[in-house]
C-alpha positions in Angstrom: 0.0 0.0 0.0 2.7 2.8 0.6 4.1 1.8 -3.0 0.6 2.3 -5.0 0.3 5.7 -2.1 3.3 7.4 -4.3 6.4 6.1 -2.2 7.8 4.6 -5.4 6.7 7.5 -7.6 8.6 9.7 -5.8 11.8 7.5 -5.5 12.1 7.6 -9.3 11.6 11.2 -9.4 14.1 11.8 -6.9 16.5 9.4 -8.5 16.3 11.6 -11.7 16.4 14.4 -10.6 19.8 13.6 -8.9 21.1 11.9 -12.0 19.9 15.4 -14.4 21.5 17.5 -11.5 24.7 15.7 -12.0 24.9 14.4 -8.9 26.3 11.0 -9.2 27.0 9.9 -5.6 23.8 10.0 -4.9 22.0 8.9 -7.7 24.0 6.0 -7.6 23.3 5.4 -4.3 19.2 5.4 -4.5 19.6 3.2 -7.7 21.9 0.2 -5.5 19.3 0.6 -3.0 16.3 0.4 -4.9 17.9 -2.8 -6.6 18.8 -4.2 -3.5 15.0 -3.7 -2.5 13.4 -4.7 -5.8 15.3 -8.4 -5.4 12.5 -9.0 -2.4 10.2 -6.7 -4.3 9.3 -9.0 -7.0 8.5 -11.7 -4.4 5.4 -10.1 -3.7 4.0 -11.5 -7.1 6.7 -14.5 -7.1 6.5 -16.8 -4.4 10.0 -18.2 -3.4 10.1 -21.7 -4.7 11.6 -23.9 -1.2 12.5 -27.4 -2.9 12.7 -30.2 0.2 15.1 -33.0 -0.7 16.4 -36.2 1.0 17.0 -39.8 0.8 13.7 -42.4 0.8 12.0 -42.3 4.0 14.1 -39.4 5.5 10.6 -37.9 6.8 10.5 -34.8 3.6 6.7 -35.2 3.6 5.9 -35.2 7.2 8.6 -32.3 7.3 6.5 -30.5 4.6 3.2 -31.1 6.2 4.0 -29.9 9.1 4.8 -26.6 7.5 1.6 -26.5 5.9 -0.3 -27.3 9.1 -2.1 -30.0 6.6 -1.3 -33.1 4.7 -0.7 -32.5 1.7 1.7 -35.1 1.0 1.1 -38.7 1.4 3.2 -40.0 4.5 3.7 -43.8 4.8 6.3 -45.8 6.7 7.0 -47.4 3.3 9.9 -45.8 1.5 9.5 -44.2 -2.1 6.0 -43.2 -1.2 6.6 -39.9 -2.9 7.4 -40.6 -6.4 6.4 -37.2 -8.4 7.2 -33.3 -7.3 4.6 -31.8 -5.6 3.7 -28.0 -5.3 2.4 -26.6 -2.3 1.6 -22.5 -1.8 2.4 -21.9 2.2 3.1 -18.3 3.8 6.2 -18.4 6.4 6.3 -15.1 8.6 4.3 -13.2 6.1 5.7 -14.4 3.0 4.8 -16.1 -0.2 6.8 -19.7 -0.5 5.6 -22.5 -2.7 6.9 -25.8 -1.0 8.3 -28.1 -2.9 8.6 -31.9 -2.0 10.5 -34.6 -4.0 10.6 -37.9 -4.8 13.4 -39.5 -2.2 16.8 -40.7 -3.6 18.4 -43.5 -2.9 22.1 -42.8 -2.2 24.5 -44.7 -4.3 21.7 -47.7 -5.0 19.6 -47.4 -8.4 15.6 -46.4 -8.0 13.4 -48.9 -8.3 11.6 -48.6 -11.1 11.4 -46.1 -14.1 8.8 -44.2 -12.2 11.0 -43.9 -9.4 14.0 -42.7 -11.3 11.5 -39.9 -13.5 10.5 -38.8 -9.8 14.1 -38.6 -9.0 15.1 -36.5 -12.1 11.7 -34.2 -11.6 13.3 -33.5 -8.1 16.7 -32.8 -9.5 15.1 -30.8 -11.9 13.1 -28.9 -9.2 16.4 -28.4 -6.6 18.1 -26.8 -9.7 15.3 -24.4 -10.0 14.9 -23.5 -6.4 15.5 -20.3 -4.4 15.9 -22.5 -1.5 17.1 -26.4 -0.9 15.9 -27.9 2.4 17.9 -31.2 2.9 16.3 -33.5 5.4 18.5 -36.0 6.9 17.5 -38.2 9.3 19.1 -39.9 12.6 22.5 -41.2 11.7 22.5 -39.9 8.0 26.1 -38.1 7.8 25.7 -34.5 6.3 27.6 -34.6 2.6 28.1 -31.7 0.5 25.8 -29.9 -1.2 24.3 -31.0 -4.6 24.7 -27.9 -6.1 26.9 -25.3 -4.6 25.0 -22.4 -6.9 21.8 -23.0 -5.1 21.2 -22.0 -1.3 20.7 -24.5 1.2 19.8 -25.1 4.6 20.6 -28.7 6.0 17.5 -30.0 8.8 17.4 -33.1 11.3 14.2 -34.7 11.3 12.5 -37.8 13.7 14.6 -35.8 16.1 11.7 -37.5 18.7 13.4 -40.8 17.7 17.1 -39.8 17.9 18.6 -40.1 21.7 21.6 -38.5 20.3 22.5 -35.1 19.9 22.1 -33.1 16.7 25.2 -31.1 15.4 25.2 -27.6 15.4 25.1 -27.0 12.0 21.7 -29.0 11.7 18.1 -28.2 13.1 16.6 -30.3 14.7 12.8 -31.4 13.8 10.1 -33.5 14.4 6.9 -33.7 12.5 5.1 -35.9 15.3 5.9 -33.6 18.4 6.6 -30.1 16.2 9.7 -30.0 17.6 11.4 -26.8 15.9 9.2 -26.5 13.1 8.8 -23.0 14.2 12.6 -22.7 14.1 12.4 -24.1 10.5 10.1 -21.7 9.4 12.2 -18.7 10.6 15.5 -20.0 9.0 13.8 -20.7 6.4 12.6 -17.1 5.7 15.8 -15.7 7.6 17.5 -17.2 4.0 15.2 -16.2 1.5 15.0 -12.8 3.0 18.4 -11.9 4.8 17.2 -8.3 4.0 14.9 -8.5 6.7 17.7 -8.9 9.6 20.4 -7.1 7.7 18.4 -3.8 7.1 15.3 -3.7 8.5 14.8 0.0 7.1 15.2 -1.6 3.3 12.1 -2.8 3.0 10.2 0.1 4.7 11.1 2.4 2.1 10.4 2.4 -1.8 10.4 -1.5 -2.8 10.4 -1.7 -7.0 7.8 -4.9 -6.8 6.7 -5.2 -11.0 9.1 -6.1 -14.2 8.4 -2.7 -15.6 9.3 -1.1 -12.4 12.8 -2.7 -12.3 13.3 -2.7 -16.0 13.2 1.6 -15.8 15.3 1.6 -12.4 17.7 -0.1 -14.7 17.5 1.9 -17.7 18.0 5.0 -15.1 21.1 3.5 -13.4 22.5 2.5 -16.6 22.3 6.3 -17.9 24.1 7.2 -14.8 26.8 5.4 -15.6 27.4 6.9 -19.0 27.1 10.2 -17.8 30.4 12.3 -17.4 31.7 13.0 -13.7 33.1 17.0 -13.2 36.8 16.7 -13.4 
């Protein structure tokens, strides 16, 4: 509401004014800012895409679920139950996410079936894509390294209710049947999508460039800024 109120309007105008004034430093400085802004911006029409991964029967769905505060996913003690990406809109601390769960893998062993391997490539597919990877390991499972280093992720216990022994410190700790840091999930969850929101709060109160047009000008407006001639 305070961008359709005139908040971004005015932005813009101040921006160019500053950059037909000559004054560089500061044009330059509104533009870095508004991009900054407009990278969380966009989100308000683009939910972040949160793609939950693991090996068969690591507890993804229940995980997911629990999230959701529904089930959406099938659970079943049987492993593999999950054989096909499913898409699941959730808001997390005020935010748009779609949750994503996969089909599990199975380590170094081959999938079962060609199903099961076309679930496993949809869900490689999916992680590739994703603003977010939340790997779920369960008791025991020794953390490896990421899949894709390009892609963010956030590495989570689950069955933690199960587990007498401790969890590492670079792990949460979760469990689905008790709700055992689920909250905690959430908010690191959103504490990586949006590191904005802890870094600087006063970003996101200002002007927030939220459409494709909107971002296309703010860069047609820095990009003049740069080909204009500083005073010697």
């Amino acid at each position: 509401s305070r961008q359709a109120s005139g908040l971004l309007d005015r932005a813009f105008e101040q921006l160019a004014a500053a950059l037909a004034g000559g004054d560089l430093t500061t044009a330059t400085a509104m533009a870095e800012r508004l991009r900054a802004a407009s990278r969380v911006g966009v989100r308000v029409t683009e939910p972040w895409r949160v793609v939950v991964v693991g090996e068969v029967n690591a507890g993804k769905s229940s995980l997911v679920n629990a999230l959701l505060g529904h089930g959406r996913s099938i659970v079943s003690p049987l492993p593999g139950t999950t054989r096909d990406v499913l898409i699941a809109p959730a808001v997390l601390a005020g935010w748009a996410v779609e949750l994503v769960d996969t089909a599990g893998t199975r380590g170094d062993r081959a999938a079962d079936s060609a199903t099961e391997r076309e679930g496993i490539a949809r869900g490689a597919e999916a992680a590739r894509r994703a603003d977010l990877v939340v790997r779920v390991l369960p008791p025991g499972a020794v953390p490896t390294a990421a899949a894709r280093p390009d892609v963010p992720e956030l590495v989570v216990r689950s069955k933690a209710d199960l587990a007498a022994a401790s969890h590492s410190a670079e792990t949460l700790a979760t469990s689905a049947a008790t709700g055992l840091g689920i909250e905690a999930l959430a908010d690191a969850i959103v504490a990586r999508l949006v590191p904005e929101e802890t870094a600087d709060p006063e970003l996101l109160a200002g002007p927030v460039p939220f459409t494709p047009r909107q971002i296309e000008i703010l860069e047609q407006v820095a990009a003049a800024a740069c080909t204009v001639p500083r005073d010697p």
